[in-house]
C-alpha positions in Angstrom: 160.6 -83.1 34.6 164.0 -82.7 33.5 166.0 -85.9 32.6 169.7 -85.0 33.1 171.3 -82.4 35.2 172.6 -79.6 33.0 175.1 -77.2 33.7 172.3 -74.4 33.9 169.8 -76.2 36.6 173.3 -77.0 38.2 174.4 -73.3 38.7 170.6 -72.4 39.4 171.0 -74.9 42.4 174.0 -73.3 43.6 172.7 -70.0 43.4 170.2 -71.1 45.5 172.8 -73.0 48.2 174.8 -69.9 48.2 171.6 -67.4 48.6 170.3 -70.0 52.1 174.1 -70.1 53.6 174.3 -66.3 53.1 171.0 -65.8 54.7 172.2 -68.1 57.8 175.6 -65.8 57.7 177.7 -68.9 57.2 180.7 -70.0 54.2 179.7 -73.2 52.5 181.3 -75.9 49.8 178.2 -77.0 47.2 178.3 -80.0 45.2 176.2 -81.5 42.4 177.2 -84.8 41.0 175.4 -87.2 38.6 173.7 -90.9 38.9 177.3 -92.5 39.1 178.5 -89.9 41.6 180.5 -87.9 38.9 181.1 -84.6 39.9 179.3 -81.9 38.0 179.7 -78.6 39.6 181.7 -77.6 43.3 182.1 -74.6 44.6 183.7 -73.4 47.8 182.5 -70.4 49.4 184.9 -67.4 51.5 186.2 -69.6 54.5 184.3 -72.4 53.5 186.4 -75.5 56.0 189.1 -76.7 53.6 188.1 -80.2 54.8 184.7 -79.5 53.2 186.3 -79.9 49.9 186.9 -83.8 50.6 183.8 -84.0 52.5 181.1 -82.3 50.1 181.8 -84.2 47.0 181.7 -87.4 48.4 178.6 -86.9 50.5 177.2 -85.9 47.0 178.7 -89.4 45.3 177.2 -91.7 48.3 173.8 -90.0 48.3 173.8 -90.7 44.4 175.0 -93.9 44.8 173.0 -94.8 47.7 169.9 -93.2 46.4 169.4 -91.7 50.2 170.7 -88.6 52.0 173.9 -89.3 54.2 172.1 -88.3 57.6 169.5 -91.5 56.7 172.4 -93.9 55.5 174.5 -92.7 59.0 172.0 -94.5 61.1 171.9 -97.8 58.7 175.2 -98.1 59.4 176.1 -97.5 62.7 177.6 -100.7 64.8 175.1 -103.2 64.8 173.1 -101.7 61.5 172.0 -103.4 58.9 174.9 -101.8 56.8 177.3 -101.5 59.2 181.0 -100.9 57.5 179.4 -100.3 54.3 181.7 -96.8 54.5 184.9 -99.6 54.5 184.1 -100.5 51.2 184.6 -97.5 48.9 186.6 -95.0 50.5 184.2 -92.6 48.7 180.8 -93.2 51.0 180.5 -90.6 53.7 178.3 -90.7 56.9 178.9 -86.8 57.4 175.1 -84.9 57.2 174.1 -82.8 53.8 174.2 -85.2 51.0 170.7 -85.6 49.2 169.6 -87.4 46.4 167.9 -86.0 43.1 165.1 -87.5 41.8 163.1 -87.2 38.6 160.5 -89.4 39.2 161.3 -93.4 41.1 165.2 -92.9 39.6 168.0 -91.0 41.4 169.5 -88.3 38.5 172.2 -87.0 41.0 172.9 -85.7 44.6 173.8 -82.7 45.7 175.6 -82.1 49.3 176.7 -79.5 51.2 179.2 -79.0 53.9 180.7 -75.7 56.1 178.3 -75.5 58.7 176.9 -77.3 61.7 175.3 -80.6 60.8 171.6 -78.9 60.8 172.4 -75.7 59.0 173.5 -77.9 55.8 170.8 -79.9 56.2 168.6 -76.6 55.9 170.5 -75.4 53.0 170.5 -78.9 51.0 166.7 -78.9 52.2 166.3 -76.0 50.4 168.3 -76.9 47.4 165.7 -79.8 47.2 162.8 -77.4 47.0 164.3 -75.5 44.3 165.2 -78.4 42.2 161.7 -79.3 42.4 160.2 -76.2 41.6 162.6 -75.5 38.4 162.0 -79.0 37.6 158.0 -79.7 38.5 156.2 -80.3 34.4 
């Protein structure tokens, strides 16, 4: 399995977010970022929301540096969570749906996220994504 994210399995996994929002006839914004949260690649597609170019790269940073996808870490901090207000300290973490973390084995590599459509369609994209890294990245 690959070690770091390069800029090729990075466009590869755009390709692939592009290819799932086209199919579902929506625009997305795609994001991959690395272990810190570093951005790596974004793209906004057509009439992709402009507020999706906020949104997209930091759901990609707080799934990195949360090590869980945004939808997950929503419900660990809502009132009366174990992590409630964790999004108060670093103006970065997002609760919106479509951030995922990248794994190469037990350790998070990076995260991508995407953001554009309803809160299940970029879950089905980014759910995708996932199954392409892992196919590009399986051996």
């Amino acid at each position: 399995m690959r070690d770091i994210l390069d800029d090729e399995l990075c466009e590869k996994l755009c390709i692939a977010a592009k290819e799932k929002a086209d199919e579902l006839k929506i625009d997305i914004s795609f994001a991959v970022c690395d272990e810190n949260g570093f951005a790596l690649l974004f793209r906004r597609f057509g009439n992709s929301p402009v507020i999706s170019t906020k949104l997209v790269p930091n759901k990609a940073y707080t799934s990195a540096v949360m090590f869980m996808p945004t939808h997950k870490l929503a419900m660990l901090c809502r009132d009366g969570g174990p992590l409630m207000g964790l999004q108060n300290m670093d103006s970065k973490i997002t609760l919106v749906s479509g951030g995922y973390p990248l794994f190469n084995g037990e350790r998070c590599i990076g995260a991508i996220a995407v953001g554009g459509g309803r809160s299940g369609e970029d879950n089905i994209i980014a759910e995708h994504v996932l199954s392409v890294f892992e196919e590009l990245t399986e051996g």
